[in-house]
N, C-alpha and C positions, 0 to 999 in steps of 0.2 A: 408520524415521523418514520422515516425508512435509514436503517443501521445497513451502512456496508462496509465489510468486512471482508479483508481480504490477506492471506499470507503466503510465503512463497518461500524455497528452497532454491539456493546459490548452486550453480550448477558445479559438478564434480569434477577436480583438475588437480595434478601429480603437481602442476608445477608451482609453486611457492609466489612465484611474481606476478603466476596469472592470479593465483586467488585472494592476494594484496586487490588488484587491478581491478578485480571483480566487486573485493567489498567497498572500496574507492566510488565505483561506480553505482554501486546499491544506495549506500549512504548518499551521495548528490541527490540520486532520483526521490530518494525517501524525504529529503530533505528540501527539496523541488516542490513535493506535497506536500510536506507540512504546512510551506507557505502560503500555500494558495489561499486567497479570502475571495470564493466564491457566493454569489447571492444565494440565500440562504442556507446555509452549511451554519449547522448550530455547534459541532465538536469535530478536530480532526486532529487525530494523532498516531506518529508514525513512530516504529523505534527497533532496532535490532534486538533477537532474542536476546534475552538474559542469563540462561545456562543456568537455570531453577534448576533444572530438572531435564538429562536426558531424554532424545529421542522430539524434540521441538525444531518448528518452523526454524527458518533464519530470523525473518521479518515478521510485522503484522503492521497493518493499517488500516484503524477504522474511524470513520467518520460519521457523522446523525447530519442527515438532511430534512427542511419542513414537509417535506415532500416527494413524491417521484418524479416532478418537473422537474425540481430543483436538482433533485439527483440527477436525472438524466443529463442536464444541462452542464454538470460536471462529469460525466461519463464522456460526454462528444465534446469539453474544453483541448480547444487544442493547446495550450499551457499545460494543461494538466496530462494530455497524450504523449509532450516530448517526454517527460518525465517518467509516466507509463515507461513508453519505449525504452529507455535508460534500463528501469527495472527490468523488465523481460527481459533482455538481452543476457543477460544475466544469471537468468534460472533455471533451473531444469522441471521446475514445479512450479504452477501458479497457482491455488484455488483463494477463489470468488462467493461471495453469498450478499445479501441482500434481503434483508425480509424488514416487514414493519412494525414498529412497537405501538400500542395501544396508547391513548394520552392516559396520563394515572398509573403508568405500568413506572 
């Protein structure tokens, strides 16, 4: 199974309407991928931090694919890339990970 994982930081703005406008646009894209029901994607879940706890992402998004096909094959959806794109625009910080979980783990 391959976990990816990924969170990001709303980019930095004085002005009050752009960063309404910004997290407007965070949430479509976040919410753009939540929907997605790609072949084999086993969990995907998207959601704006929490505010536990100072010094946290905005975002996070991670998803379990049966595989790295399968993953890949949501990497290069172009559904899934307008979406993409919505977010970036958006950040000033993106990081990305992807590693694989063991079966049994």
């Amino acid at each position: 199974m391959i976990r990816n994982v990924v969170v990001g930081r709303l980019r930095v703005t004085d002005d009050d309407g752009q960063a309404r406008a910004d997290r407007r646009q965070l949430r479509a894209g976040l919410d753009g991928i939540a929907a997605l029901r790609l072949p084999g994607v086993l969990a995907n879940h998207c959601g704006l931090d929490a505010e536990l706890r100072a010094g946290g992402w905005d975002f996070a998004i991670t998803n379990d694919w049966i595989d790295a096909a399968a993953y890949e094959a949501y990497d290069t959806d172009p559904v899934h890339n307008v979406f993409r794109a919505q977010i970036v625009e958006v950040c000033d910080q993106v990081a990305r990970v992807q590693f694989e979980i063991a079966p049994g783990l």
